[in-house]
C-alpha positions in Angstrom: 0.0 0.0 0.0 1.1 3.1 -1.1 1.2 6.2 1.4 -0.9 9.3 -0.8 0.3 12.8 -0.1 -1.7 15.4 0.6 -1.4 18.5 -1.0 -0.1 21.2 0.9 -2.7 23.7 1.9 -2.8 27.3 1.0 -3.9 30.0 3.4 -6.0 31.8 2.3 -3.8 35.4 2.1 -7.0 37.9 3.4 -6.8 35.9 6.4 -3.3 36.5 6.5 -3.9 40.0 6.4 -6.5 39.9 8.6 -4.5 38.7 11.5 -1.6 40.9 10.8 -3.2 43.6 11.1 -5.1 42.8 14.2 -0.9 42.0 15.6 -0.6 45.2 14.5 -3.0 47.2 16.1 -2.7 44.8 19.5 1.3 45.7 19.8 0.0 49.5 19.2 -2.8 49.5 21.7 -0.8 47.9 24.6 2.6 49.3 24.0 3.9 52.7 24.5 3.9 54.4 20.6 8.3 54.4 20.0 8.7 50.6 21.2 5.4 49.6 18.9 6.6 50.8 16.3 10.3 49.8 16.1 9.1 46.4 17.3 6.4 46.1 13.9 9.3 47.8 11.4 9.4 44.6 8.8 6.6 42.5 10.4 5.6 39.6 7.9 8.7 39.9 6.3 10.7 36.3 5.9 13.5 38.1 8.0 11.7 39.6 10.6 11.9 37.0 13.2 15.7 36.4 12.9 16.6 40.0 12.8 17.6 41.8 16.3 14.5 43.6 17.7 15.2 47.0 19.5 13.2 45.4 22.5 13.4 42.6 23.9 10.1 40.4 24.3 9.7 40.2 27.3 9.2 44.0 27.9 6.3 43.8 25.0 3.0 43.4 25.5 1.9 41.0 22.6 -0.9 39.4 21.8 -1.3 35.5 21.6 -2.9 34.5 18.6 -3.9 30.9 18.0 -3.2 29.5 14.6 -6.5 27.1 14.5 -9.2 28.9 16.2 -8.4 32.4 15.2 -7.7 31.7 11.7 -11.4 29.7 11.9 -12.8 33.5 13.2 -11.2 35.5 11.1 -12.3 33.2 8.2 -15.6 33.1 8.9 -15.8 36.7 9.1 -14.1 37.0 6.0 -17.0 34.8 4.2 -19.9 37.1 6.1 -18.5 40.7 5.7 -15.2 40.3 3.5 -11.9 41.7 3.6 -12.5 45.5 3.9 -15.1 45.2 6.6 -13.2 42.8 8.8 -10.0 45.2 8.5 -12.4 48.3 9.5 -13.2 46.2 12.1 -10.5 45.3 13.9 -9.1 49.0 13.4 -12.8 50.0 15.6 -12.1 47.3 18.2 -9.0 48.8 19.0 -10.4 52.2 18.9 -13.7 51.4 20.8 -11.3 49.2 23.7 -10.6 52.6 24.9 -13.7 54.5 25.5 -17.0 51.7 24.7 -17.9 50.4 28.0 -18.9 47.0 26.6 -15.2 46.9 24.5 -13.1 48.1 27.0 -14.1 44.5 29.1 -13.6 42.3 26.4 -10.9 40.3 25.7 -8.7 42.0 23.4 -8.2 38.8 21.4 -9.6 37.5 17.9 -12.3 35.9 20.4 -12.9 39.4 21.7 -13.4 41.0 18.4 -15.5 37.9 17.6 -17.9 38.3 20.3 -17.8 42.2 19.5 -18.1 42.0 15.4 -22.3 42.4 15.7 -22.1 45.5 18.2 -19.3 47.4 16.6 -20.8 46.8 12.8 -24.6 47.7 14.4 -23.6 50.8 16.9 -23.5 53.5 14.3 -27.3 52.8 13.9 -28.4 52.3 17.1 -29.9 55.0 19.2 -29.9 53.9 23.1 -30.5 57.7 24.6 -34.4 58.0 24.9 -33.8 62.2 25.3 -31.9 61.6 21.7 -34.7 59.8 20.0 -37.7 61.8 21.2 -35.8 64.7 19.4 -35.0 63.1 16.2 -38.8 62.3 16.0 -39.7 65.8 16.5 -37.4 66.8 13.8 -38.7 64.7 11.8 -42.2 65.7 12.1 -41.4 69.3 11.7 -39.4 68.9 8.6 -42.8 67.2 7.2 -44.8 69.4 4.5 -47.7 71.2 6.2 -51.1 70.4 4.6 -53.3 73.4 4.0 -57.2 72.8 4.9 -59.1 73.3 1.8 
């Protein structure tokens, strides 16, 4: 019997994206600005794990991204809301993890963005302040055409 090969699988490159970026913006968010920075100078290059970093690791504050279950998240995101969205995404997560209640005690992991995908695309559309609402439905009452009697 004859061992078959399989072939050798092909990530998918938007995931690879994905998850870069979201490294990206992780090392920003929990790192002080100068040491974020020199530590992502050539990140995804072939060289970029054998070169000397100005930091050492240990003094970074990195996140730990799973190869298996991440890449499942970010995949399935991928097929819901494609590349663009899932990249705005992740650059809101890390934006809303500083002031959005609801963000800020999440996990700031795929998981967390995951959990907090729905919210973040939805927010912009939601209206929570009843004050705010009962004057958006004035407004829209008075911008209504008057009907003369006649």
């Amino acid at each position: 019997m004859t061992k078959v090969e399989k072939p050798e699988k092909v990530p998918d490159p938007a995931i690879r994206r994905c998850i870069d970026a979201f490294y990206a913006a992780s090392v920003r968010r929990c790192n002080p600005p100068e040491m974020a920075e020199q530590w992502l100078i050539g990140h995804g290059t072939p060289e970029w794990r054998v070169t000397e970093r100005p930091y050492p690791k240990e003094q970074m504050a990195l996140p730990l991204i799973s190869g298996g279950k991440d890449t499942a998240l970010v995949k399935k995101m991928l097929a819901a809301w494609g590349e663009v969205t899932v990249l705005r995404l992740i650059a809101t997560f890390f934006e809303a993890s500083r002031t959005d209640p609801r963000v800020v005690r999440a996990n700031w992991d795929v998981g967390g963005l995951w959990m907090n995908a729905q919210y973040l695309l939805t927010k912009p559309l939601r209206v929570t302040d009843r004050k705010t609402v009962e004057n958006l439905d004035a407004a829209s009452r008075a911008m209504q055409p008057t009907r003369k009697a006649g």
